[in-house]
MISE-542300 format. One line per 2 residues: number of its first residue (from 1); their letters; for each residue x, y, z of C-alpha. Coordinates in pm, whole numbers, plus 50000, padded with zeros to 5 digits. Last residue first. Layout:
<rs>
NUM) a) X Y Z  ...
</rs>
This chain:
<rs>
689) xx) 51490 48899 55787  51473 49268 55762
687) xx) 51548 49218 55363  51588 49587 55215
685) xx) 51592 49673 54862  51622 50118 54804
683) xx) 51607 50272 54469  51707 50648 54395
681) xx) 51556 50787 54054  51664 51055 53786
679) xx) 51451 51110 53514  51489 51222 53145
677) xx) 51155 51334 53011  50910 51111 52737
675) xx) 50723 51341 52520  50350 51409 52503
673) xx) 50130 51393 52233  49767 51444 52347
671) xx) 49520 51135 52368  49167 51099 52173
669) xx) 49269 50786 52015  49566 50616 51751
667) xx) 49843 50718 52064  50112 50894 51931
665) xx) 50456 50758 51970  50841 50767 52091
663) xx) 50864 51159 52132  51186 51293 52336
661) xx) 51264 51454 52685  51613 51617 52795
659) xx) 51807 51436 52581  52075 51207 52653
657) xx) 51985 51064 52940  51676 50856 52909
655) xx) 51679 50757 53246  51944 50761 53550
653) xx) 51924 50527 53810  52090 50543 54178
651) xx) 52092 50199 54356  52159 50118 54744
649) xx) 52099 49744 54798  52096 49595 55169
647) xx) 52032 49192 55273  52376 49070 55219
645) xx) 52577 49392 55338  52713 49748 55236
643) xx) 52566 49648 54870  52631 49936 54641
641) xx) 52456 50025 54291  52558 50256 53984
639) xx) 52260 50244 53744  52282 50452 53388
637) xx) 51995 50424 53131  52086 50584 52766
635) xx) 51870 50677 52467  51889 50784 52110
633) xx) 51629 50865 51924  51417 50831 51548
631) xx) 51162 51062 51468  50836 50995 51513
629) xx) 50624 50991 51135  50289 51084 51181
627) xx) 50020 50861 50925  49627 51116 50977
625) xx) 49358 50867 50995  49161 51180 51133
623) xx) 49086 51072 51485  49292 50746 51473
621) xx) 49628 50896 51449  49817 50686 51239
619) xx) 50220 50625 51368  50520 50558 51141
617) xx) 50871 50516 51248  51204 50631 51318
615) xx) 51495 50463 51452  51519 50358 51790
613) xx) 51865 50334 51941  51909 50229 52275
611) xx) 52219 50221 52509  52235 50066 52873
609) xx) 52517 50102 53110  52525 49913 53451
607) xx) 52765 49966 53703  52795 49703 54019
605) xx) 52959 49788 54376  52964 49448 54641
603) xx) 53276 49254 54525  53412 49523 54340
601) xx) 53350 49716 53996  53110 49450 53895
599) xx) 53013 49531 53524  52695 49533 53320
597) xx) 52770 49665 53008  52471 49718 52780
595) xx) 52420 49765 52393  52031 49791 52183
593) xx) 52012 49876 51840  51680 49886 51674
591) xx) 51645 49947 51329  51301 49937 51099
589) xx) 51120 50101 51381  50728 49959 51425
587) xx) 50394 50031 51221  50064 50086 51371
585) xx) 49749 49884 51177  49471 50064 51044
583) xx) 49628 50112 50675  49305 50249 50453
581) xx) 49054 50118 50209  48970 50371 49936
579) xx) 49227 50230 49656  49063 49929 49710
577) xx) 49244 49594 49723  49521 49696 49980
575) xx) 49900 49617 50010  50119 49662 50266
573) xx) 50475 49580 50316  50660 49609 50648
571) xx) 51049 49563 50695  51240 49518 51038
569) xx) 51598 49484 51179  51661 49397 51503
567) xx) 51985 49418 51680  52042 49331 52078
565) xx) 52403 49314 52209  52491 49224 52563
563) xx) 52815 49278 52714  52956 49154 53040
561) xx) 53240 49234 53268  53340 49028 53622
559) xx) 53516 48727 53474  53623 48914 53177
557) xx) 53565 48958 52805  53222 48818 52829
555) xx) 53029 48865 52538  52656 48813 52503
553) xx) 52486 48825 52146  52163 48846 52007
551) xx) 52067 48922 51653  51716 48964 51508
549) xx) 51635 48925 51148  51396 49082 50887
547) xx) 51030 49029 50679  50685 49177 50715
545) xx) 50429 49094 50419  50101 49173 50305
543) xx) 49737 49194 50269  49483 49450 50348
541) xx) 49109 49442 50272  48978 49290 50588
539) xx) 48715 49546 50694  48655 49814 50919
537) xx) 48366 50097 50819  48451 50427 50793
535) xx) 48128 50643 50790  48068 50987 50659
533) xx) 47780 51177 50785  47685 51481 50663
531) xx) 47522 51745 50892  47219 51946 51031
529) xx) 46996 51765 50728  47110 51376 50796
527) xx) 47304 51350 50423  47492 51036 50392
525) xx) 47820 50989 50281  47921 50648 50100
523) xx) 48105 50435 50322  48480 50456 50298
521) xx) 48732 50147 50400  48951 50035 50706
519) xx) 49182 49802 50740  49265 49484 50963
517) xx) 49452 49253 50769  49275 48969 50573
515) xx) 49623 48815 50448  49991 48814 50625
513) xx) 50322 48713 50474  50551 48631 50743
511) xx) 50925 48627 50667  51192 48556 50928
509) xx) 51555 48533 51046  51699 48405 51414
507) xx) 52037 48486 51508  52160 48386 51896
505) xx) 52490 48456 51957  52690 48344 52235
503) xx) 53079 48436 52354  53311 48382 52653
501) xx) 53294 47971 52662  53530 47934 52380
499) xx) 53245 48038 52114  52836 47960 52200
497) xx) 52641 47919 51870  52275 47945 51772
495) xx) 52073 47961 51435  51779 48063 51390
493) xx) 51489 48011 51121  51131 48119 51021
491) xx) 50823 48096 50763  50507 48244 50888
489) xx) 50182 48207 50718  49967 48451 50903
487) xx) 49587 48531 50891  49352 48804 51001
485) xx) 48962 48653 51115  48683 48794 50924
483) xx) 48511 49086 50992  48117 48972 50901
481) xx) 47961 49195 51217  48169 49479 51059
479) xx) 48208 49780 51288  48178 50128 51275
477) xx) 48416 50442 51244  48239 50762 51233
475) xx) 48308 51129 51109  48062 51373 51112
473) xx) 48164 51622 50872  47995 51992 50923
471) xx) 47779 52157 50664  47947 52288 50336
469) xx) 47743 52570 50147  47756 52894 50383
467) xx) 48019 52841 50532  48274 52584 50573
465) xx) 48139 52350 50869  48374 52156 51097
463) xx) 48539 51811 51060  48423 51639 51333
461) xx) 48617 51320 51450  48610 50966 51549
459) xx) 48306 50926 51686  48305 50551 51732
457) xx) 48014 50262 51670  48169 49930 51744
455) xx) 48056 49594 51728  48239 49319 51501
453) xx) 48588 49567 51489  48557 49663 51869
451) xx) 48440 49341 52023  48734 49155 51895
449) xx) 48809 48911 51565  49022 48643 51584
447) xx) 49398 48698 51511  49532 48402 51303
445) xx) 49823 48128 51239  50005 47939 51043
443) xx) 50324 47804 51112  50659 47689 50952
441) xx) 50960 47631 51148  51328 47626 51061
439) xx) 51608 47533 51373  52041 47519 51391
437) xx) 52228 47448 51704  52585 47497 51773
435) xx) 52784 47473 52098  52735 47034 52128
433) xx) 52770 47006 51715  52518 47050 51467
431) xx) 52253 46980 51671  51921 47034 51435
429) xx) 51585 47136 51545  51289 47109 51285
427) xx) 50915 47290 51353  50659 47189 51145
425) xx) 50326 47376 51237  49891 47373 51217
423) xx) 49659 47673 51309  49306 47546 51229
421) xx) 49026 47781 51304  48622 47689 51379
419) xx) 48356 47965 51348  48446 48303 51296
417) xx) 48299 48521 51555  48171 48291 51818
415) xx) 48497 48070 51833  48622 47699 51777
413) xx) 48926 47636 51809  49193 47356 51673
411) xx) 49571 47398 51730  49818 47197 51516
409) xx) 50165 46984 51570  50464 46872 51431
407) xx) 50815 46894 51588  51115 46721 51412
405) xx) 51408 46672 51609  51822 46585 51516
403) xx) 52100 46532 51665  52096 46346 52036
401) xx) 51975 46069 51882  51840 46108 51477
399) xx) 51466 46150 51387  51332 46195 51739
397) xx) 51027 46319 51686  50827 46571 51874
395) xx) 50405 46520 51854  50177 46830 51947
393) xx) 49792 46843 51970  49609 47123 52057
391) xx) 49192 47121 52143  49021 47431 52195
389) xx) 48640 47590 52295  48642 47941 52285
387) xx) 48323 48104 52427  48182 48460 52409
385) xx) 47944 48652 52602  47820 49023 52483
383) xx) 47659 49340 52679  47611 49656 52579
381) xx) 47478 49559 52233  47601 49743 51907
379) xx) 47908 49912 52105  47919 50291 52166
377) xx) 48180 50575 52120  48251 50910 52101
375) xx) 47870 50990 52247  47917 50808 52549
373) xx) 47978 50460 52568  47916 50161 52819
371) xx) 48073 49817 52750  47972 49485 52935
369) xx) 48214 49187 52818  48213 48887 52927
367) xx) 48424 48576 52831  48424 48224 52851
365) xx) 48709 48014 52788  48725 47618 52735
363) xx) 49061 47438 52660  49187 47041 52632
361) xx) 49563 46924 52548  49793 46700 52436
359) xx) 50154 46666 52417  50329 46359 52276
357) xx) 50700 46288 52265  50788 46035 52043
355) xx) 51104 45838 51989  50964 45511 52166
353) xx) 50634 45639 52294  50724 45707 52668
351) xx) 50685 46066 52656  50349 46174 52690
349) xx) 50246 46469 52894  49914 46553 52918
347) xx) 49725 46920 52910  49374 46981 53080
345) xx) 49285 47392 53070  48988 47564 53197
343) xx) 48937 47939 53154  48656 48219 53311
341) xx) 48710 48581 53188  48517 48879 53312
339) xx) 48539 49237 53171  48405 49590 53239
337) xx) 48428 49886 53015  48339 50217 53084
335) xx) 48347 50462 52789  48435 50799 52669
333) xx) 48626 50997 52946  48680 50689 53174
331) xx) 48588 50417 53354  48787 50060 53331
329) xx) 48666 49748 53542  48898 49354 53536
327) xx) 48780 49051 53666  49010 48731 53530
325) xx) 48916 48393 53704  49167 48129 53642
323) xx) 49177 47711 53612  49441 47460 53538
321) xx) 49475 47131 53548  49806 46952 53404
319) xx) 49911 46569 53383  50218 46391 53354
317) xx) 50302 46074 53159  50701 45927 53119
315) xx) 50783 45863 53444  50476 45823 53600
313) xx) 50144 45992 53672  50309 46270 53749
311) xx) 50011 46527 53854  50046 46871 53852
309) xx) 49722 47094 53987  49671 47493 53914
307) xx) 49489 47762 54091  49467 48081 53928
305) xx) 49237 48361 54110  49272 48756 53941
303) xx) 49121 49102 54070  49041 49412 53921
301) xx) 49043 49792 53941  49069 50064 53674
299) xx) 48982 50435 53710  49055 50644 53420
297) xx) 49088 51012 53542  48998 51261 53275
295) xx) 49048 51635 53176  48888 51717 52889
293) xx) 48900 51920 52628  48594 51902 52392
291) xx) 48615 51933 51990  48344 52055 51748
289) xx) 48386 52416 51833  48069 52410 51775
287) xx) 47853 52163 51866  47871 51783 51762
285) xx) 48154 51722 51989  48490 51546 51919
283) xx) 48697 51436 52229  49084 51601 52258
281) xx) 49163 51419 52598  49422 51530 52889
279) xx) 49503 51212 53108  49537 51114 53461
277) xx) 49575 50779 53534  49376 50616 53847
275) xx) 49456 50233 53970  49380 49946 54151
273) xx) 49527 49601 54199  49409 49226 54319
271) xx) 49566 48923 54266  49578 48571 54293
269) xx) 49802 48288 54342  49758 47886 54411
267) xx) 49964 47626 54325  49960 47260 54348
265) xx) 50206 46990 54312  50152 46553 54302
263) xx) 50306 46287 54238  50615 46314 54502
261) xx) 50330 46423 54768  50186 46706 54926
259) xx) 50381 46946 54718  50234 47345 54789
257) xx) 50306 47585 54581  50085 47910 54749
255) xx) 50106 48262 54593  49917 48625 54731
253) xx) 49865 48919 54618  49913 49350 54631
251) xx) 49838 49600 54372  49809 49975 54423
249) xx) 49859 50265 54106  49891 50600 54096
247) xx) 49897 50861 53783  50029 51122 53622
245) xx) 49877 51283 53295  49819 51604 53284
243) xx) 50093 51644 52989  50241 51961 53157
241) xx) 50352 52256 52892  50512 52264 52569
239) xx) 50311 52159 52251  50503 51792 52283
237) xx) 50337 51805 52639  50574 51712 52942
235) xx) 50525 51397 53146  50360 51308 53421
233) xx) 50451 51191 53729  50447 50821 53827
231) xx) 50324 50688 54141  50322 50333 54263
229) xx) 50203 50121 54542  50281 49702 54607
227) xx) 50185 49466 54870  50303 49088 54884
225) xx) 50183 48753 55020  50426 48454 55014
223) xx) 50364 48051 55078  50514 47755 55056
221) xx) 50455 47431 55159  50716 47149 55129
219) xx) 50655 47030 55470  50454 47286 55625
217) xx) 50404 47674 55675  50750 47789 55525
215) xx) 50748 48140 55518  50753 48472 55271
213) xx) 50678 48834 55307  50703 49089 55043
211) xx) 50644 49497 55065  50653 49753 54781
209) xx) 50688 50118 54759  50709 50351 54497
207) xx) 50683 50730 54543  50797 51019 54218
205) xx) 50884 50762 54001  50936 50996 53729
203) xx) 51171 51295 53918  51274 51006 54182
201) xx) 51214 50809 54476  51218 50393 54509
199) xx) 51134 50245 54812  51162 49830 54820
197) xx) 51137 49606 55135  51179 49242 55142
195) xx) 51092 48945 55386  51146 48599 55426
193) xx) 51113 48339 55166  51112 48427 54836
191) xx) 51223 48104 54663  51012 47874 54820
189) xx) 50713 48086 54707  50838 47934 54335
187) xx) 50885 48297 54144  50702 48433 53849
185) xx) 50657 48349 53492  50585 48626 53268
183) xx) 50564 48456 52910  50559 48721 52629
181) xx) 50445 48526 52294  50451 48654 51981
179) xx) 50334 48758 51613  50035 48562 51575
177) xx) 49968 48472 51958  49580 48613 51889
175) xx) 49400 48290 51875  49565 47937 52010
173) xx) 49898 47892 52289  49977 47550 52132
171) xx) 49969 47554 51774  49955 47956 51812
169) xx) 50295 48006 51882  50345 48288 51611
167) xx) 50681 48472 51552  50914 48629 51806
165) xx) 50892 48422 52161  50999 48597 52481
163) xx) 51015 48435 52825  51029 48671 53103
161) xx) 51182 48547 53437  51181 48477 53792
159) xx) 50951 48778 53877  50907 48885 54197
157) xx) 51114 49124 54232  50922 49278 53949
155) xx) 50612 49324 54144  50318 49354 53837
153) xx) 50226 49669 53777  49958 49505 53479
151) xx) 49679 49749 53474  49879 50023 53295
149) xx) 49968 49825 53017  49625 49758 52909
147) xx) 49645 49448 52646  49525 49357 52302
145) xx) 49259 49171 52171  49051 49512 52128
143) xx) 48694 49431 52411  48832 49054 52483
141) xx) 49161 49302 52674  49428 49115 52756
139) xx) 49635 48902 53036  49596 48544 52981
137) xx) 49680 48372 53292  50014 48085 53248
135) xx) 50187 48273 53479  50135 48560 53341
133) xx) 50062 48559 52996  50102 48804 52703
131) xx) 49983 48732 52344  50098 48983 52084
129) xx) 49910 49015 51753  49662 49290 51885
127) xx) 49781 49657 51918  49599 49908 52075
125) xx) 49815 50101 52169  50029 50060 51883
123) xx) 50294 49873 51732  50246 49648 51414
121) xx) 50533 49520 51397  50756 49265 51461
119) xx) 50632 49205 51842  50437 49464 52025
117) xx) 50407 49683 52317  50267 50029 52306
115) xx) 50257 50167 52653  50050 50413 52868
113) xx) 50090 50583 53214  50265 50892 53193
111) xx) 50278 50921 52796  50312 50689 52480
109) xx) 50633 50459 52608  50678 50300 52280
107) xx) 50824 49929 52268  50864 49719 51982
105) xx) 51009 49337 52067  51177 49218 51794
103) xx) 51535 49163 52051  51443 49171 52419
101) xx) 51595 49444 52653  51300 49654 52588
99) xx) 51076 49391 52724  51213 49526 53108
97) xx) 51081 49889 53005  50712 49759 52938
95) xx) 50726 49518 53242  50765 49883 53455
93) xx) 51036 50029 53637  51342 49916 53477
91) xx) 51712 50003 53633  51811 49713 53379
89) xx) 52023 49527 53664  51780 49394 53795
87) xx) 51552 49275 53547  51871 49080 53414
85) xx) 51943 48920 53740  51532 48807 53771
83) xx) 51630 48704 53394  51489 48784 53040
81) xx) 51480 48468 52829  51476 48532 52447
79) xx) 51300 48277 52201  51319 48284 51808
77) xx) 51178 47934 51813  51296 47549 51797
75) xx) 51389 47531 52094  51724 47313 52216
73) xx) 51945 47593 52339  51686 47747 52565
71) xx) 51622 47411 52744  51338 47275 52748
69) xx) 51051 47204 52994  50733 47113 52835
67) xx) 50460 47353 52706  50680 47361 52363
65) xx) 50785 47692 52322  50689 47893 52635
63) xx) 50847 47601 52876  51235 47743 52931
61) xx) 51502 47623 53089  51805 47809 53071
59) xx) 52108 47565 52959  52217 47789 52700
57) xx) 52239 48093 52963  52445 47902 53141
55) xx) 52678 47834 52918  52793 48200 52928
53) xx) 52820 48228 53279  52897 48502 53498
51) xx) 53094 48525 53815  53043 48764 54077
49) xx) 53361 48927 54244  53503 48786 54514
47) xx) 53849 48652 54406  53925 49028 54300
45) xx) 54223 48970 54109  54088 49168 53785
43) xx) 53988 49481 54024  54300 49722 53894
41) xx) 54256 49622 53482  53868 49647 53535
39) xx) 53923 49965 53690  54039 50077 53358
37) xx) 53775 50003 53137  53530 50137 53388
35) xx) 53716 50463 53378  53701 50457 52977
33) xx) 53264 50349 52998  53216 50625 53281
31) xx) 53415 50855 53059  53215 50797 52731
29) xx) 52876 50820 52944  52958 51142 53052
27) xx) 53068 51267 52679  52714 51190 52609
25) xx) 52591 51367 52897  52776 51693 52794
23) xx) 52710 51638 52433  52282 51638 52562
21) xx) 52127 51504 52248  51985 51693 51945
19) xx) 52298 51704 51772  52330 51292 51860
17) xx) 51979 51209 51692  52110 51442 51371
15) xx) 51937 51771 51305  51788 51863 50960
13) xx) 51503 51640 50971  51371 51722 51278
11) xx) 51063 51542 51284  50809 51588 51601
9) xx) 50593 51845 51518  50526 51563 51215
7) xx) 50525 51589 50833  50202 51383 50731
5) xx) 50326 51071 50530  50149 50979 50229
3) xx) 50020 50667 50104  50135 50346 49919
1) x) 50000 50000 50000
</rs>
């Protein structure tokens, strides 16, 4: 698809990303990276420095790719583990920030409280190819497939890590994991036993606090509650000015594991949060001026229950139950929104079958979704339930010992909006030698249709009267109860290597070619006497293709120094069958360059120094379906921490340093541009006992 590109506030195309950066925190950075080099020369004899390890990172176990327990080296995916250690170390404050370490993954902070998170491509949002789980619990929205940010301060002390799959994993996860899977798992209650206290202060983080506990009530029973508050400050207008748009934020829960027997393991965690997030809205009005400004608080609250049972039936069969309840409430400016989620899962283990290892499984979903507009926006019926019924079958072959593995499986679902899908893949995984590991998949799969493109009626804009002949524009984008569901046949490969025990890279290359995208096409204009009305209607007129590579690689050039080195490199093709149907899908950066240094000065002081390139990229502004092109930007994160004992951790952070604030999206609704400031923050972990 070709179209034009509106010249943005935001591009500076005369002025490089380093001219509009800070020189004299640039040339900061430069010394702290020199000093460090030296001091590594002076601390090199340290005996008690931290040791890292390269082959360990190979031998990370990881479950997102196959539902089984598997070692990062032997997956047959584009998969990324994020660590507790790496989490860390980043200086992050939010799950959105921690993904930015992960190669493919987009990330736009869009103001004070709100994220775009996707995986190659199709950023936004709102965007909807990207399935995100926590602890096995879907976490998204049934009203636009995608997920609210904001809702999900998760603890991320608590986290043991983030597993990140790049391309779809739909065979066994079903509907809507087209581009990716983000796997949040947290920790075993055995592992966070005692207490911890964390207090962060700072410019951004202007008052975070969160509290753990953690005992042993029985024999292998575990248990940990944990209480978490958050405020953020908001961020500057890209007019000039205050964005109006800080917010606060409360969560707290609990988690159980609890292992009765050898046979038999059962967890239970839930949670419950609460939240308001300021924000400055530009809402169209059917009176003149034909805009409203308002200033809104969304208030969201929710709670979660997951219990799951593991039974080992024997050596070679296991069984998983699982069941969650998922209540989540959203008011604000232009709709409340309210939705319930109810999900069974039964998956076996079979792995006694000569060279065959079988995995099996049974799903049933319900969801609920009550939606209240105002005049910018209504649903067809206020309330709607949904089911998903699923069956996934997966069989790994051994075709050669030790060497090689062939992985064949499909998904099967049936759903109320488009009927039954089929989401089938091949997935080969070939040894070459004990350091080097080669893989090529195959998969279809699609994104089933939400509430918002079967059932909604939204004011997008008013484009105001020219006197005397032209009455005003009423612009509206509706729903399609036929929308179809959005396929992907995705072709992929990787290859991984670990060199003399210092170096690993992990490349993985793809090329999806997509058909039955979203998009967006012209009704004819209707006359209703005060005004016209044109409609834009969502359809599935847009086809085409995204294809690139991702490179990881770790380098360890000492015992106490590491690198890591995250490239992605993106390319988006779209093609429509009507020259009136529009792009409604948010693009992503063609380059992204992320470097870090994490180094142990001494025994008990660590520096960490991240840089982040973002090159530019394409945004649509939903009220007038307007493309905004955000320049590209440089960014840097500095931590310098100091443990004066065990169970103490002093930490001073420095954010996006190099500029004093920067653009990295426009939301596609009602919301103001706003840039993204530096911040300095102070971070305290305490464990009493």
């Amino acid at each position: 698809m070709s179209y034009s590109v509106k010249p943005s506030r935001f591009v500076t195309a005369k002025t490089s990303v380093l001219d509009a950066c800070d020189r004299s925190v640039v040339f900061g950075v430069g010394i702290v990276l020199l000093v460090v080099g030296w001091i590594d020369v002076a601390w090199s004899n340290d005996e008690n420095m931290v040791d890292f390890d390269i082959e360990a990172l190979m031998d990370i176990e990881v479950t997102s790719v196959s539902k089984q327990v598997r070692k990062l080296s032997d997956s047959a995916a584009a998969i990324f583990v994020i660590t507790q250690e790496d989490i860390r170390r980043s200086g992050a404050t939010s799950v959105p920030d921690v993904l930015r370490l992960a190669p493919g993954i987009n990330v736009a902070r869009i103001d004070g409280n709100k994220w775009a998170v996707s995986a190659r491509g199709f950023n936004g949002r709102f965007a909807n190819k990207l399935l995100v789980l926590v602890d096995g619990r879907t976490v998204y929205s049934p009203a636009f497939s995608g997920v609210y940010w904001e809702a999900s301060d998760l603890m991320l002390e608590d986290i043991e890590r983030i597993e990140v799959i790049r391309g779809p994993g739909a065979t066994l996860w079903g509907a809507n994991a087209v581009n990716g899977v983000i796997n949040i798992s947290s920790r075993h209650a055995a592992d966070t036993q005692g207490s911890l206290v964390t207090a962060m202060l700072g410019d951004e983080i202007q008052g975070a606090v969160a509290v753990r506990a953690g005992r042993r009530f029985a024999e292998n029973s575990y248990a940990r509650i944990y209480l978490k508050t958050t405020e953020r400050d908001e961020t500057e207008r890209e007019s000039g000015g205050d964005a109006g748009d800080e917010g606060d934020a409360q969560r707290g829960g609990f988690r159980v594991d609890l292992q009765p027997s050898y046979k038999n393991t059962f967890t239970f965690q839930g949670d419950f949060y609460r939240g308001n997030f300021d924000q400055q809205l530009l809402l169209p009005d059917l009176a003149p001026p034909f805009v409203n400004f308002l200033n809104d608080t969304v208030e969201t609250d929710g709670w979660n229950f997951l219990g799951r049972w593991r039974h080992t039936q024997s050596a070679d069969s296991e069984f998983t139950l699982q069941a969650y309840y998922d209540f989540n409430n959203r008011n604000e400016g232009f709709a409340d929104q309210t939705d319930k989620t109810m999900d069974f899962e039964l998956q076996h283990l079979i792995a006694g079958w000569d060279k065959h290892h079988v995995i099996w499984g049974l799903g049933y979903r319900y969801f609920e979704t009550d939606f209240n507009g105002n005049v910018a926006a209504v649903l067809g019926d206020t309330r709607r339930d949904d089911e998903v019924f699923s069956f996934f079958l997966q069989d790994e072959i051994t075709l050669v010992s030790d060497r090689l593995w062939l992985a064949l499986g499909s998904k099967f679902e049936r759903n109320d909006y488009t009927g039954t899908e089929i989401q089938p893949s091949v997935r080969l995984m070939w040894s070459l030698a004990d350091n080097q590991k080669l893989w090529l998949g195959a998969s279809r799969a699609v994104r089933v249709a939400s509430r918002v493109e079967h059932d909604v009626d939204f004011l997008q804009t008013v484009v105001p009267p020219v006197p005397p002949f032209i009455p005003p524009v009423v612009v509206r984008l509706i729903g399609d109860d036929g929308y179809d569901s959005e396929q992907l046949i995705a072709w992929e490969g990787g290859y991984r290597v670990t060199v003399a025990g210092s170096l690993m890279l992990d490349f993985a290359a793809f090329y999806n070619d997509y058909d039955d995208l979203r998009s967006v096409g012209l009704e004819p204009p209707v006359f209703m006497g005060t005004h016209v009305q044109q409609s834009i209607r969502f359809n599935n007129k847009l086809s085409g293709d995204t294809h690139g590579f991702e490179l990881s690689a770790v380098w360890q050039p000492t015992e106490t120094w590491r690198w890591d080195l995250v490239y992605g490199y993106l390319e988006q093709n779209f093609d429509t069958r009507n020259a009136t149907d529009k792009l409604q899908n948010g693009e992503a950066p063609r380059h992204q360059v992320s470097l870090r240094s994490q180094y142990d000065l001494t025994n008990n002081v660590e520096l960490d120094v991240w840089l982040r390139y973002t090159d530019q990229a394409h945004a649509v502004d939903g009220r007038n379906e307007s493309v905004y092109q955000i320049d590209a930007y440089l960014s840097a994160d500095v931590r310098l921490a100091w443990r004066p004992n065990k169970n103490l951790e002093l930490a001073l952070v420095g954010q996006n340093l190099l500029d004093p604030a920067h653009p990295e999206y426009i939301e596609e609704s009602f919301t103001l541009p706003t840039e993204i400031e530096r911040s300095v923050s102070f971070k305290i972990m305490w464990r009493p006992w």
